[in-house]
C-alpha positions as CSV (number, residue, x, y, z in Angstrom):
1,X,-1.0,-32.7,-2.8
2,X,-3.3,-33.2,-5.8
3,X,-6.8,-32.9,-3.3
4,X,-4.9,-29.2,-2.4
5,X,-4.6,-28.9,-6.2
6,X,-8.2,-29.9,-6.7
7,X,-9.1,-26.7,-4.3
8,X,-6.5,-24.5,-5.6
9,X,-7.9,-24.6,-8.9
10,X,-11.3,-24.3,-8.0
11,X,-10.6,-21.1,-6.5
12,X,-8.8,-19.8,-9.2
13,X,-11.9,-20.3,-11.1
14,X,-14.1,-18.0,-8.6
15,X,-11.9,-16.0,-6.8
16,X,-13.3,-14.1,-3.7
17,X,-12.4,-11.3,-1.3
18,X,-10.9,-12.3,1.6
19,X,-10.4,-10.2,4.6
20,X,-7.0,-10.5,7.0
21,X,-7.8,-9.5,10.6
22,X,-4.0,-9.6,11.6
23,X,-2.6,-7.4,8.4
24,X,0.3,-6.3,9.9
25,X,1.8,-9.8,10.6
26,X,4.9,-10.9,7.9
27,X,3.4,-14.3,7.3
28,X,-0.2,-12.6,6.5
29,X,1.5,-10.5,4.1
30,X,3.3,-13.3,2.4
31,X,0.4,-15.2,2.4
32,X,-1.6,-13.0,0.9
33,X,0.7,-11.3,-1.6
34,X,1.0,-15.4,-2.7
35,X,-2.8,-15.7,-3.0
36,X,-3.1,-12.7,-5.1
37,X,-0.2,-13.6,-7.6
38,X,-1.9,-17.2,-7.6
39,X,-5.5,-15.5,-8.7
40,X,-6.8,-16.8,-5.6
41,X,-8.2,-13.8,-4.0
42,X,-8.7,-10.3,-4.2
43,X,-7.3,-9.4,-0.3
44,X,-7.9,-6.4,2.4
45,X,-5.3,-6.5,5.4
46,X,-7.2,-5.3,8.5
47,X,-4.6,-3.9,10.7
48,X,-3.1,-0.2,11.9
49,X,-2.0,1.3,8.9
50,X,1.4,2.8,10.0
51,X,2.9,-1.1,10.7
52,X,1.3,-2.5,7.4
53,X,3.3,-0.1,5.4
54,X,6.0,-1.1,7.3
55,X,6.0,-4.1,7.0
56,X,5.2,-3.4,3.2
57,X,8.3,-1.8,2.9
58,X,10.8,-3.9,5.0
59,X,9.6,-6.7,2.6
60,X,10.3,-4.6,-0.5
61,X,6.6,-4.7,-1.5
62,X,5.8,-2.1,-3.5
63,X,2.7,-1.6,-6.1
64,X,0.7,-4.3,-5.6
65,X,-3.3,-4.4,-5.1
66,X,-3.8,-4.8,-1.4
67,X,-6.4,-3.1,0.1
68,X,-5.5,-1.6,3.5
69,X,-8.4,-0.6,5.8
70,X,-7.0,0.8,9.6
71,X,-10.3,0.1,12.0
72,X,-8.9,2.7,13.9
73,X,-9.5,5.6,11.5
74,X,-11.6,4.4,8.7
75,X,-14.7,6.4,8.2
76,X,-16.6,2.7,8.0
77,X,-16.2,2.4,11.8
78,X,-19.4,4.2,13.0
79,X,-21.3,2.3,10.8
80,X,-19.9,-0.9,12.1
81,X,-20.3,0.1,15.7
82,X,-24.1,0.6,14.8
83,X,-24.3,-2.6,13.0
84,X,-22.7,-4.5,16.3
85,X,-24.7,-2.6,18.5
86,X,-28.3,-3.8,16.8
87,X,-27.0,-6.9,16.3
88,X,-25.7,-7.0,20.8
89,X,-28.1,-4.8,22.5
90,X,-30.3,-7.5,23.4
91,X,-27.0,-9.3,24.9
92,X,-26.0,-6.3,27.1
93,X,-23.9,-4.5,24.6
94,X,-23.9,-0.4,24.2
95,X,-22.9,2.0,21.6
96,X,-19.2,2.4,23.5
97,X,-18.6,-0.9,23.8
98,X,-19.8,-1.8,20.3
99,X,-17.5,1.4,18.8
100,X,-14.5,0.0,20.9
101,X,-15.2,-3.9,19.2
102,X,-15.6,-2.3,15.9
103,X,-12.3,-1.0,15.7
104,X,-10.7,-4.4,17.0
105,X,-9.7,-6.0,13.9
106,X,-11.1,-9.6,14.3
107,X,-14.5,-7.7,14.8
108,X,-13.9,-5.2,11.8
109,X,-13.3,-7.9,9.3
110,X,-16.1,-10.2,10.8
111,X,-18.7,-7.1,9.9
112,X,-17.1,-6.8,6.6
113,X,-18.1,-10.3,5.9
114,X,-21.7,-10.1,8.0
115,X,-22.8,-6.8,5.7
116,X,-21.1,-8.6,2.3
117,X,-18.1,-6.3,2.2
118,X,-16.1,-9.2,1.9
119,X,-16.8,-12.7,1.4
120,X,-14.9,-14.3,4.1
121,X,-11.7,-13.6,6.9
122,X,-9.3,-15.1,8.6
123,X,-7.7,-14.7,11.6
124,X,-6.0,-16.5,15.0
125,X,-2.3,-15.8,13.2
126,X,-1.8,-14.0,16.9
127,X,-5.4,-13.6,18.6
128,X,-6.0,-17.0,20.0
129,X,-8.6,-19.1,18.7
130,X,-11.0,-18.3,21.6
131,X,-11.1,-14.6,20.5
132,X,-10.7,-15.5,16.7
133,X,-14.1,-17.3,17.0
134,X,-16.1,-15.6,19.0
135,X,-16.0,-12.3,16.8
136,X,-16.7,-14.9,14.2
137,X,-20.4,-16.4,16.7
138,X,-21.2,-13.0,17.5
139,X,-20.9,-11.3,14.1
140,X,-21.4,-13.8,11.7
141,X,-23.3,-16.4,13.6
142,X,-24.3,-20.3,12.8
143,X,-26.5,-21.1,9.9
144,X,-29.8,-21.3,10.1
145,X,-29.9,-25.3,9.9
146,X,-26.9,-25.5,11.9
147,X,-27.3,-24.7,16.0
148,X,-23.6,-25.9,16.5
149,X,-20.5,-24.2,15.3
150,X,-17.7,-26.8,15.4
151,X,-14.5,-27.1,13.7
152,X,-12.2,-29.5,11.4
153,X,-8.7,-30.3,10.0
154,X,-8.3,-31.3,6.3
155,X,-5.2,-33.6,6.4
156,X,-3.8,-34.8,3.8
157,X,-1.8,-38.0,2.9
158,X,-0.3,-37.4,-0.2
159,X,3.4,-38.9,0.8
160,X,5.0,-41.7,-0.8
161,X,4.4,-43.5,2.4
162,X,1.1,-43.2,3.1
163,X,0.1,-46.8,2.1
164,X,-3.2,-47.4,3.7
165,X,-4.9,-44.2,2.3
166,X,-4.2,-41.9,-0.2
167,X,-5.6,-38.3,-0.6
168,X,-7.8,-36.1,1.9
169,X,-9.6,-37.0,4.8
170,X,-11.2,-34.9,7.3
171,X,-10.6,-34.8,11.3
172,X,-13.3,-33.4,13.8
173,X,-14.0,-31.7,16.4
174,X,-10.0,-31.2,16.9
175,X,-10.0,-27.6,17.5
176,X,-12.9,-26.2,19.1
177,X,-16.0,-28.3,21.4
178,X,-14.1,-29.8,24.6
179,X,-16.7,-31.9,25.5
180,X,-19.4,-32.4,23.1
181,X,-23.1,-34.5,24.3
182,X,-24.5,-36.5,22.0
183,X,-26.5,-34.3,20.2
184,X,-23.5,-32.1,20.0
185,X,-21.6,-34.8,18.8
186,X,-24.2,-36.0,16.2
187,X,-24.2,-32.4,14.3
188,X,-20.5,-32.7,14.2
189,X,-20.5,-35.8,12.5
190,X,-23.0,-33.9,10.0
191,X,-21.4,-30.9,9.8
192,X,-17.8,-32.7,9.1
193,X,-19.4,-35.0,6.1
194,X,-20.8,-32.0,4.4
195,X,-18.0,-30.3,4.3
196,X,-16.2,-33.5,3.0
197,X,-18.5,-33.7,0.1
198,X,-19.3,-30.0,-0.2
199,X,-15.8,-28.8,0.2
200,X,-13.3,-31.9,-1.0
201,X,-16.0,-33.6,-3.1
202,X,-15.8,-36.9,-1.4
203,X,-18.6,-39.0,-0.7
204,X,-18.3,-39.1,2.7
205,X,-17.7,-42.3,4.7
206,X,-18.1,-41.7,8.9
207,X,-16.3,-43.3,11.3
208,X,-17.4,-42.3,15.0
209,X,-14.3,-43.5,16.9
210,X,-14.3,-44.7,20.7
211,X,-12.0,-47.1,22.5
212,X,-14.8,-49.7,21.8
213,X,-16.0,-51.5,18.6
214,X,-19.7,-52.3,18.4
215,X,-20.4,-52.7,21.7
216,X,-16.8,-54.3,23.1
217,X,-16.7,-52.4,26.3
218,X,-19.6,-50.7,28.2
219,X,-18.8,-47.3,29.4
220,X,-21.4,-44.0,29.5
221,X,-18.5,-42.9,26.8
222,X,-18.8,-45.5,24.7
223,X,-23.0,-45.1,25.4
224,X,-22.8,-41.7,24.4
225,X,-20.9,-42.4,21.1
226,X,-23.4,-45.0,19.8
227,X,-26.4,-42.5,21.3
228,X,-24.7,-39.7,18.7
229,X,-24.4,-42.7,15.5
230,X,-28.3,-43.1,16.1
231,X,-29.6,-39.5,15.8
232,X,-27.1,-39.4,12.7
233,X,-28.8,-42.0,11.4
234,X,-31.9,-40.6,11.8
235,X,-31.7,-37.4,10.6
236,X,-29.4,-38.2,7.9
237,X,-30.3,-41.6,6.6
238,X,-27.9,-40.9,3.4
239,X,-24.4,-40.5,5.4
240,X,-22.7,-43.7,5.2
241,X,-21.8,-44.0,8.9
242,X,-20.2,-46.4,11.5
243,X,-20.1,-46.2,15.4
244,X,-18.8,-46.6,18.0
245,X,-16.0,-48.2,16.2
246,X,-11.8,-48.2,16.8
247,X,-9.9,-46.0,15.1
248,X,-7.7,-48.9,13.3
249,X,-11.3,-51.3,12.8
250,X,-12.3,-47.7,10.8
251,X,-9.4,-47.7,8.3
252,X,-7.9,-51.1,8.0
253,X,-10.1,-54.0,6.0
254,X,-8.4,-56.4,7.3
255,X,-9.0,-55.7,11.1
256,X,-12.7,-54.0,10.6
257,X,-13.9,-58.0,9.2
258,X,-12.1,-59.4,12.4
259,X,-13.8,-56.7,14.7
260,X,-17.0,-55.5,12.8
261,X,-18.0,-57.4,9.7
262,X,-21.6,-55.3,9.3
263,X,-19.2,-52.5,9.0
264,X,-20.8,-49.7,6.5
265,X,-17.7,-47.9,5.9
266,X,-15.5,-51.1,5.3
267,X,-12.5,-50.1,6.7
268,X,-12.6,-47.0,4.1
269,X,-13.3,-44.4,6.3
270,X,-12.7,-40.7,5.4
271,X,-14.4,-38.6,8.0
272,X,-13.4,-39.4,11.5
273,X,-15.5,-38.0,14.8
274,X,-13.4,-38.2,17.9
275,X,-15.3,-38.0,20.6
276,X,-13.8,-34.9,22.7
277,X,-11.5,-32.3,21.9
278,X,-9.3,-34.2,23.8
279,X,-8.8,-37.3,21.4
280,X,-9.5,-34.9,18.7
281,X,-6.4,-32.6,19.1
282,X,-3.6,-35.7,20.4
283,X,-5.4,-37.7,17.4
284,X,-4.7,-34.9,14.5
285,X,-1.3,-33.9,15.7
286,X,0.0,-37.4,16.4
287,X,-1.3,-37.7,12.2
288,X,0.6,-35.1,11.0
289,X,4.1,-35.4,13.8
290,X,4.6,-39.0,13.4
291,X,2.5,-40.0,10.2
292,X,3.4,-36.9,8.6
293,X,0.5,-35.8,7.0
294,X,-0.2,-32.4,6.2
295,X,-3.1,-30.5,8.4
296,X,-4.8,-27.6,7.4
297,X,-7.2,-26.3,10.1
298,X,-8.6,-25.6,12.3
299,X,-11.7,-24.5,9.3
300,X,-14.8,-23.6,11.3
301,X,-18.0,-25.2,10.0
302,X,-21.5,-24.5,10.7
303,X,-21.2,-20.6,10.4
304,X,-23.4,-18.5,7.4
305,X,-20.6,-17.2,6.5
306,X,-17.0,-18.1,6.0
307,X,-14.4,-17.2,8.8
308,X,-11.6,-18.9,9.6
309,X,-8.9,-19.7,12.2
310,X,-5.0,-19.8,11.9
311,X,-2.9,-21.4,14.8
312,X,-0.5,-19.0,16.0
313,X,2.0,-21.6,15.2
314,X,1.2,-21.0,11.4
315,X,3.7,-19.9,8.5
316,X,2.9,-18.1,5.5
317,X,2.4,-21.0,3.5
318,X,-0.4,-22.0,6.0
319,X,-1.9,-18.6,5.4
320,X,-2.4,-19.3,1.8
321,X,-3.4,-22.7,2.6
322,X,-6.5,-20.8,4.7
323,X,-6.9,-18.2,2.2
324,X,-7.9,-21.0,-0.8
325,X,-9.9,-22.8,1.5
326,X,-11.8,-19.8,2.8
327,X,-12.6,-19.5,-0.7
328,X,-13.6,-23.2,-1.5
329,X,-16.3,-22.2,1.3
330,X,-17.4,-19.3,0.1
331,X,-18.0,-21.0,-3.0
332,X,-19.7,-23.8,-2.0
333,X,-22.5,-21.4,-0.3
């Protein structure tokens, strides 16, 4: 998977520190034990201490540099709960309740990255992605050009068989806004091309799908697709962007000059915008199940900091696939 590669080696060229909320999971561990002997990352697990050593030793892991940190007992804690409780108290939050969140790992590694005691974390290996990211928006919180945190896959189509596109393109929202406006739906689109050019160094080419193709159905969804092209346009006149526009009108040539011939992107796109999490999610699975292309995601964009999101689903080599791209982020900042 030479765009993979592309990221894989600049990683190795700036490696980072990288936080593990779920340290005491097997496929963590071999993810992160791969990252380290790849020069990826320098790694802490975030977990109870007693089942990371055991884990540690039912694997036959021995001296290697992992840094373990228990939020239970480190001495760090306190002044984590302090941090969270500043950063809350205008939301409701006390000192209790911000000394119990600080000693839940998906919080504990999000305040390592929020005071720059790591550069980035992962988790969502067993939390579920509503808890993963909302340690991530509380903690960490959007960018300050950003008021949207949404999310993408990275898929690849690297196979012998992928015929109508080669390399990396980038699906979004797939894991994260159900039901985006058009506002909503706009920074998306923004959010998804600069990663794609910031992250995979493509020059982004936007495809903002609907079940219409300039204008051939009228439908408040199709309205609110072509209402969300327009304020990209706007605000970004340099994104290359088409919309509303079919899903095959967006990558074929052939059928984008039957259906579209003012088409931007030319049948060429790279970055496509579903328009719900819906579409999104059946769109990005149905890719990688029948077209087999390899996903990588959900990557959270739009945060000031990098944290990211396994599926619970994921295997160690999915791990090191976050780790790296956590990285790729961190560098890009």
């Amino acid at each position: 998977m030479k765009p993979f590669d592309d990221l894989l080696a600049r990683a190795q060229q700036t490696p980072r520190h990288i936080a593990l909320a779920e340290g005491d999971d097997p496929r963590v561990i071999e993810g992160a034990l791969r990252a380290l002997r790849q020069g990826v990352a320098s790694i802490t697990l975030i977990g109870p201490e007693a089942a990371i050593r055991a884990q540690l030793k039912s694997q036959n892991i021995g001296n290697v540099p992992l840094r373990l940190v228990d939020p239970a007992t480190t001495p760090h804690s306190e002044r984590y709960a302090h941090e969270l409780f500043a950063l809350r108290r205008a939301k409701g939050v006390d000192l209790e309740t911000a000394r119990l969140a600080a000693r839940d790992p998906l919080y504990h590694s999000a305040l390592m990255v929020r005071l720059g005691e790591a550069d980035g974390c992962v988790g969502g290996a067993v939390a579920t992605t509503a808890a993963t990211v909302r340690a991530a928006l509380q903690v960490i919180g959007p960018t300050a050009d950003c008021n949207l945190v949404s999310s993408f896959f990275i898929m690849m189509l690297c196979e012998p068989h992928h015929e109508l596109l080669k390399g990396a393109m980038i699906f979004a929202d797939c894991g994260l806004n159900v039901s985006p406006n058009a506002d909503e739906l706009a920074q998306i689109a923004i959010s998804s091309a600069d990663s794609a050019r910031n992250l995979l160094h493509l020059e982004p080419k936007v495809a903002m799908l609907s079940f219409s193709t300039s204008g051939s159905a009228s439908h408040p969804l199709v309205e609110k697709v072509l209402a969300a092209t327009n304020i990209v346009r706007t605000a970004r006149p340099d994104l290359i962007i088409d919309g509303d526009i079919q899903l095959d009108a967006s990558l074929a040539p052939e059928i984008r000059a039957r259906k579209m011939s003012g088409s931007v992107i030319a049948g060429y796109a790279n970055v496509l915008i579903f328009p719900d999490l819906e579409a999104g999610n059946i769109g990005y699975k149905m890719a990688e199940r029948l077209g087999k292309a390899k996903a990588i995601g959900p990557i959270l964009q739009g945060l000031a900091r990098p944290a990211n999101d396994l599926s619970r689903g994921c295997n160690a080599d999915d791990v090191f696939r976050m780790i790296v791209v956590t990285v790729a982020q961190c560098n890009t900042l």
